[in-house]
GUZA-27425 format. One record per residue (C-alpha): residue in three letters; z, y, x. Coordinates in steps of 0.2 Angstrom, whole numbers, plus 5000, padded with zeros to 4 digits. Layout:
BEGIN
ALAZYX/...
REM end
This chain:
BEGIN
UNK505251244923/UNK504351304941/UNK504551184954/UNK505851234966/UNK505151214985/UNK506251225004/UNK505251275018/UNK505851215035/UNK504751285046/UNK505151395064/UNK503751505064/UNK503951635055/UNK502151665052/UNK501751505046/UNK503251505036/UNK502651665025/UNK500951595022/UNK501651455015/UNK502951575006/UNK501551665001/UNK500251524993/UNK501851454985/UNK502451604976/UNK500651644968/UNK500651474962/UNK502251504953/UNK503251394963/UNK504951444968/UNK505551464988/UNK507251444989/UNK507251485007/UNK506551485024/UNK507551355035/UNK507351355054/UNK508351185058/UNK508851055051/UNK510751105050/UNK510151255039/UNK508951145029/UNK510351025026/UNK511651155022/UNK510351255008/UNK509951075000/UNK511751024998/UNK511951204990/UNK510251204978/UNK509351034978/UNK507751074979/UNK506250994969/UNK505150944985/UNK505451005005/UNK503851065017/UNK504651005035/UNK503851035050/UNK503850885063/UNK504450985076/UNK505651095076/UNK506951205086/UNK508351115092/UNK509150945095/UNK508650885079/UNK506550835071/UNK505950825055/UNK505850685053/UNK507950655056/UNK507750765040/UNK506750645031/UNK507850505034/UNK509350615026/UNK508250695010/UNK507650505007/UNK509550455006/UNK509450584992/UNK508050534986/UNK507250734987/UNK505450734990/UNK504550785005/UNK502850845013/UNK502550825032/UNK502051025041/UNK500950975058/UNK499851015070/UNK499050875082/UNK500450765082/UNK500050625093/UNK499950455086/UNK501650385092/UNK502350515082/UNK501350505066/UNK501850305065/UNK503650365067/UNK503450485051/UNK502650385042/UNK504050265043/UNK504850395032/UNK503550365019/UNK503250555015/UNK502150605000/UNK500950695010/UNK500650795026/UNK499750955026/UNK499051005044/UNK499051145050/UNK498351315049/UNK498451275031/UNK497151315019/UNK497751385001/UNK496951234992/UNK497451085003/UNK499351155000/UNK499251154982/UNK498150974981/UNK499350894993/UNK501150984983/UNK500150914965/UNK500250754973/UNK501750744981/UNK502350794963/UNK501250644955/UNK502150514967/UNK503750554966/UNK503550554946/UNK502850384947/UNK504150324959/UNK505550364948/UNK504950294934/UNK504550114944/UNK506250114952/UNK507050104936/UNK505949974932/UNK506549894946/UNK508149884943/UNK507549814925/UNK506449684935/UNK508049624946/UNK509149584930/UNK507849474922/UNK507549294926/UNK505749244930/UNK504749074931/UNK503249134943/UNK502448944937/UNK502449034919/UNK502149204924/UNK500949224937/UNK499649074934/UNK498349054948/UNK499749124963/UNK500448964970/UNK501848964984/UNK503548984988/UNK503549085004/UNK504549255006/UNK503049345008/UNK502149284993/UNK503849294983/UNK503849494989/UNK502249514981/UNK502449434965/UNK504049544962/UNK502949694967/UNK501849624952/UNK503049624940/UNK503949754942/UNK502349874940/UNK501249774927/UNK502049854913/UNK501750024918/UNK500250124919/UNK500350164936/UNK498750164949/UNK498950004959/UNK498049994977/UNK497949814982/UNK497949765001/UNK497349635010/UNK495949535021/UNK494649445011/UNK494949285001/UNK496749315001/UNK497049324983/UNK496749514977/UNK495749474963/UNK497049354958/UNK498449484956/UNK497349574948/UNK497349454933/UNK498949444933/UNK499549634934/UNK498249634919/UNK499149484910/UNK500749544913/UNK500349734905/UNK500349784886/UNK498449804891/UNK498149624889/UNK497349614873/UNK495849734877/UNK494549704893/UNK494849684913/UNK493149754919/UNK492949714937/UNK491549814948/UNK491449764967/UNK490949944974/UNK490149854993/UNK488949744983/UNK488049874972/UNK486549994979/UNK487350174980/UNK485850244968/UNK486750134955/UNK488650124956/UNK488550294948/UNK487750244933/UNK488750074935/UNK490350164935/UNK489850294923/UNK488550264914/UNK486850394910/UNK486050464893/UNK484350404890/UNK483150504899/UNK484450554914/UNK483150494927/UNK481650364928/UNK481950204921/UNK483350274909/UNK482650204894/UNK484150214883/UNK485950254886/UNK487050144896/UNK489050124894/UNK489750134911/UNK491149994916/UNK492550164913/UNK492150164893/UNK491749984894/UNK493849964902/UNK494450094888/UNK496150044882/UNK496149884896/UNK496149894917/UNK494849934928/UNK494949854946/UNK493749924961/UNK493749804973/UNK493249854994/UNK493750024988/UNK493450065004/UNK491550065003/UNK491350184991/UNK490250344995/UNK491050504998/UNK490350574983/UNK490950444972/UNK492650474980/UNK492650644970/UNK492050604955/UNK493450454953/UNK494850584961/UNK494250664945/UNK494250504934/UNK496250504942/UNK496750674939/UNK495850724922/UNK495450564913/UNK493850584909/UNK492150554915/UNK490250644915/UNK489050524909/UNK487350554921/UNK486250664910/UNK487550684897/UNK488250874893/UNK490150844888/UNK491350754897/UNK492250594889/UNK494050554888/UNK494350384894/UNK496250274894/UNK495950124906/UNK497150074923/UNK496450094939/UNK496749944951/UNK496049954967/UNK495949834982/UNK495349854998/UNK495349735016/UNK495149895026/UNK496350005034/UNK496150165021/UNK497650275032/UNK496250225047/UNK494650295035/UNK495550445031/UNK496050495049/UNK494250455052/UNK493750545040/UNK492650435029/UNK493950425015/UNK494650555007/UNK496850595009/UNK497050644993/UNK496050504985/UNK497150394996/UNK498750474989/UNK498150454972/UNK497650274971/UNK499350224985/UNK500650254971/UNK501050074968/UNK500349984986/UNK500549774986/UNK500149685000/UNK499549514998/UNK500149395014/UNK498749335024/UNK498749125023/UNK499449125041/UNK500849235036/UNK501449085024/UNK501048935031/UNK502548845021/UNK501248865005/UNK499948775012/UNK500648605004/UNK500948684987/UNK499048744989/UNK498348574994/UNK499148484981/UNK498748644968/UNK496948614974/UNK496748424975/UNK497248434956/UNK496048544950/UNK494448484958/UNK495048284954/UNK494848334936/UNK493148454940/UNK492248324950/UNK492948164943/UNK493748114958/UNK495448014961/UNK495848124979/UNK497948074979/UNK498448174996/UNK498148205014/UNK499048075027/UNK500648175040/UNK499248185053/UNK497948265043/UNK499148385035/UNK499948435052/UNK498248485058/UNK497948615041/UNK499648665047/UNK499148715064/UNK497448795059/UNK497148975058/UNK496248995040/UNK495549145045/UNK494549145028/UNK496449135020/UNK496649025003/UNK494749035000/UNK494248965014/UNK495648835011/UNK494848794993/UNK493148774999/UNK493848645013/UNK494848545000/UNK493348564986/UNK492248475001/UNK493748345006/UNK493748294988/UNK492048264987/UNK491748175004/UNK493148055000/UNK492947875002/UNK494947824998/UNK496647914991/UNK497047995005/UNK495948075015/UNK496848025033/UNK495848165048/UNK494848335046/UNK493948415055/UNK494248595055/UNK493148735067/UNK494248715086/UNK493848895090/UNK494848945074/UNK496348845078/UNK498148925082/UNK498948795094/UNK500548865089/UNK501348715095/UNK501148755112/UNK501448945112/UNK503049015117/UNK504049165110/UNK503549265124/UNK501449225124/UNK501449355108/UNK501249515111/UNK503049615103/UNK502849755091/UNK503949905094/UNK505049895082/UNK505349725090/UNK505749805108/UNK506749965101/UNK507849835091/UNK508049725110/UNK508449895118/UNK509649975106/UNK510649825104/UNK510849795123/UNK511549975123/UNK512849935110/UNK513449785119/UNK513749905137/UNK514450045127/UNK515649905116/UNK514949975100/UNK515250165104/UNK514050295100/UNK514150455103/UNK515250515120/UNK514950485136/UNK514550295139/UNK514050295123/UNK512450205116/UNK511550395112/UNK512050435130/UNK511450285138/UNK509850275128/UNK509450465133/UNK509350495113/UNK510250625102/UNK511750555092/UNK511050575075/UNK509350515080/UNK510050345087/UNK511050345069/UNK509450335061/UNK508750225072/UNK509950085067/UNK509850125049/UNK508150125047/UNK507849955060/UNK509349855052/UNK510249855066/UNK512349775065/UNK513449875074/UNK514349755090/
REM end
């Protein structure tokens, strides 16, 4: 069945070159929408399969007040923009769209980026319903998810991001700075998935020459190029069946980027020098410490890569962020090198643990397992009783204050908004009303407190 689209878009002109790439693709246009209102009113009539909404728009109301309401209903959406500034691309993205498309619009962008969109919400679906399978089923993460230790929010977030998509086959993109963990979820994404009985082949893509990470990840036929003396399996055939996980992602050559967009859409690879393409099955994980929405408007990485590999993203909390694990993590590590080194290490005094409390770890739980691993070592009793840890690195967050931080926005938008509601007594709309007060459309400031949490006074 053809894929029914709504484009909201008030230029006419635009509009029907979108209406025109769309139909010769086979996709049905329901209609054209001018505003929101209308775009609502035609959706409520015929759901459509995915929306085109152009950020700006005639009237009191944006696009992206239409996201808000089609991600209520969960119906799909593409972003239409020119040169949006970049307060207003942070604000849509907040509506987590499935692509944007920028105007003036080339014919293969707008069928790429609607292919995608289609790939995300697909895979969405399905891991929401794992979800829901995920929060009726009682874990032990000790069992589980060997290797991760902690209790912290943050760390628990990302365990139940692991285990509700290790099952599936979905692309995961794994984010986070280096020596966080990434490769340690990786194991356990792998371990958790009915792929665990074939291989986990692991490629770093910063550390190898970009002459060879093509052959590396592909392989070549004997004779492809000097030195070629016999055929080599690339790690995609060695992964068949199993996970492959490209770590620093972000490193990999624009060339490259192609050939494994290819690898996602097609399943199947060119060995260098061969003269068939081979089918492969193996899970993509990838992981990066870099910024990949930041390399794409840059461009140095490609969208629809990004869009491809960002399915399934799991953050993993820097060490700082979870500063409550770091006496789980000390005695997790004091255990493990005790038994490797033949050492009877039994804990860190109050004094010495406050000051691994108060430290940065700007190297995160690496740099934390290298420091115990040498505290184990140097050792002269059971406890070791003072450390000495790099002064420059500290955070003295025993003598900061709320206010020595710098506040995100959300932060001051949630300060400002409340402080409205408390003058207009928990009125909205009308004169003194919050909207009024705050200078901000009713429906926008309804979206507003929805999407920032906000109680009503």
């Amino acid at each position: 069945m053809n894929k029914t689209i709504l484009i909201v878009e008030d230029n006419y002109v635009e509009a029907s070159n979108l209406q025109r790439i769309l139909a010769k693709a086979g996709y049905i246009v329901l209609e054209i929408a001018m505003s929101v209102k209308e775009a609502i009113c035609i959706a409520e009539k015929n759901r459509p399969d995915l929306v085109l909404i152009d950020i700006f728009l005639k009237g009191p109301q944006t696009g992206i007040e239409l996201a808000y309401w089609l991600c209520e209903r969960n119906i799909a959406f593409v972003y239409l923009s020119a040169n949006s500034n970049q307060e207003i691309l942070s604000q849509a993205k907040k509506t987590e769209p499935y692509g944007f498309l920028v105007k003036p619009f080339r014919e293969k962008d707008v069928l790429v980026t609607l292919d995608i969109a289609a790939y995300l919400h697909e895979q969405k679906q399905k891991l929401a319903v794992r979800k829901q399978i995920v929060s009726q089923e009682l874990f032990s993460p000790s069992e589980l998810l060997p290797g991760i230790v902690g209790k912290s929010i943050k760390l628990q977030h990302t365990l139940d991001m692991i285990r509700i998509v290790a099952p599936t086959d979905t692309s995961v993109l794994i984010v986070g700075e280096s020596g966080t963990g990434k490769e340690r979820v990786v194991d356990c994404i792998h371990s958790l998935s009915s792929r665990k009985s074939k291989p986990l082949v692991k490629i770093n893509c910063a550390a190898l020459p970009a002459s060879l990470i093509d052959s590396e990840l592909f392989g070549h036929e004997k004779g492809a190029f000097t030195g070629a003396y016999e055929r080599r399996i690339g790690k995609f055939e060695q992964a068949s069946g199993g996970t492959i996980f490209l770590d620093e992602i972000g490193e990999m050559t624009p060339d490259l980027q192609i050939k494994l967009l290819r690898v996602l859409q097609e399943k199947e690879i060119d060995r260098i020098g061969g003269k068939t393409s081979i089918k492969i099955n193996a899970r993509v994980v990838a992981a990066t410490n870099k910024n990949l929405e930041t390399e794409v408007e840059k461009g140095r990485f490609r969208m629809d890569l990004f869009y491809r590999l960002n399915v399934f993203p799991i953050t993993v909390p820097a060490l700082r962020e979870r500063k409550d694990d770091i006496p789980l993590l000390v005695r997790f590590y004091l255990n493990h090198f005790n038994k490797e080194l033949g050492r009877n290490v039994k804990s860190f005094s109050e004094k010495a643990m406050a000051d691994l409390m108060q430290y940065n770890w700007p190297g995160n739980v690496r740099e934390l397992e290298h420091f115990i691993q040498r505290s184990v070592l140097l050792a002269q009793e059971e406890t070791v009783k003072s450390v000495e840890l790099p002064k420059n690195q500290s955070l003295d967050t025993a003598h900061k204050t709320a206010d020595d931080r710098i506040r995100t926005m959300e932060e001051n938008d949630i300060d400002h908004i409340t402080k409205a509601l408390k003058v207009a007594k928990g009125k909205l709309a009308g004169p003194g009303g919050a909207a009024e007060l705050l200078n901000l459309p009713y429906s926008t400031l309804v979206s507003k407190i929805r999407k920032l949490g906000i109680k009503k006074v």
